[in-house]
C-alpha positions in Angstrom: -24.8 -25.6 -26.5 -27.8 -23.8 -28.4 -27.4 -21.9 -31.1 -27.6 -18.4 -30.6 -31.6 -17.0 -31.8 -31.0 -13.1 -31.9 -28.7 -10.5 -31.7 -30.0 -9.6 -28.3 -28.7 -13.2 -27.1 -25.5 -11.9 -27.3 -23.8 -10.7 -24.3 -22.9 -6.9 -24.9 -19.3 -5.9 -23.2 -19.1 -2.6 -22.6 -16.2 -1.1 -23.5 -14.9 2.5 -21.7 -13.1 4.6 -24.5 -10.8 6.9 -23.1 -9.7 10.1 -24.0 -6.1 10.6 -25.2 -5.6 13.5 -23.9 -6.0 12.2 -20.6 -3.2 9.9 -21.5 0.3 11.1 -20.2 4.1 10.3 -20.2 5.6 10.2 -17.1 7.4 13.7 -17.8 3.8 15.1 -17.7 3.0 13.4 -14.7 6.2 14.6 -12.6 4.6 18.1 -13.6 1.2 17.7 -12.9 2.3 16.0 -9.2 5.3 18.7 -8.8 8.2 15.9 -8.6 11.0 14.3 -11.2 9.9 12.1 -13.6 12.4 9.9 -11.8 10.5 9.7 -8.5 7.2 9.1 -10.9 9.3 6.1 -12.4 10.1 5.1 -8.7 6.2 5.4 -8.0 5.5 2.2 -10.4 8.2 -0.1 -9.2 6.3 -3.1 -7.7 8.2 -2.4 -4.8 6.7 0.5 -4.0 4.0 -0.2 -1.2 1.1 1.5 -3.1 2.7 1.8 -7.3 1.1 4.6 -9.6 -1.4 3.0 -12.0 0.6 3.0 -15.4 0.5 0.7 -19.0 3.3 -0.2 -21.4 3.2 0.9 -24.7 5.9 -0.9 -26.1 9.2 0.2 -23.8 7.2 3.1 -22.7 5.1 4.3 -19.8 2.0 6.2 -20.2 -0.5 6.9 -17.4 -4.4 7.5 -17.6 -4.7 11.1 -15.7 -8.0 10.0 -14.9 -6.4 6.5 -12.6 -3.4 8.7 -11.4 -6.2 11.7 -10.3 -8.4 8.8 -8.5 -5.0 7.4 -7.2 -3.4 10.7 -5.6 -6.9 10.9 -3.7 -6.3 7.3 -2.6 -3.3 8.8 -0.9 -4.1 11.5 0.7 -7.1 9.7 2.3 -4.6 6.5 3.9 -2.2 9.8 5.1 
């Protein structure tokens, strides 16, 4: 493999940053979509035919307002 000649030979990954305050708990969620947090935890069980986009921190969900938002649209569009 050849060394690398410049910093330009490097391949550049973008990275997205997001905004925290699009990230929410689930109680936030059940608020925003007008339902329990309990039916928002039901929404991410693998079961469920199309699950909420979510991410562990930890023990904890949290959910990118901006994935949920593009994923509510998803919805109504297969109703």
């Amino acid at each position: 493999m050849a060394p690398l000649k410049s910093k330009s030979d490097v391949l550049e990954i973008p990275r997205t940053s997001i905004d925290p305050s699009h990230i929410l708990t689930k109680e936030q969620v059940a608020e925003r979509l007008k339902v329990t947090p309990r039916v928002v935890y039901g929404l991410t069980r693998s079961r469920s035919r199309n699950p909420i986009p979510f991410f562990r921190v930890g023990k904890v969900l949290r959910f990118n307002w901006l994935s949920v938002s593009e994923w509510v649209q998803s919805q109504q569009k297969a109703a």
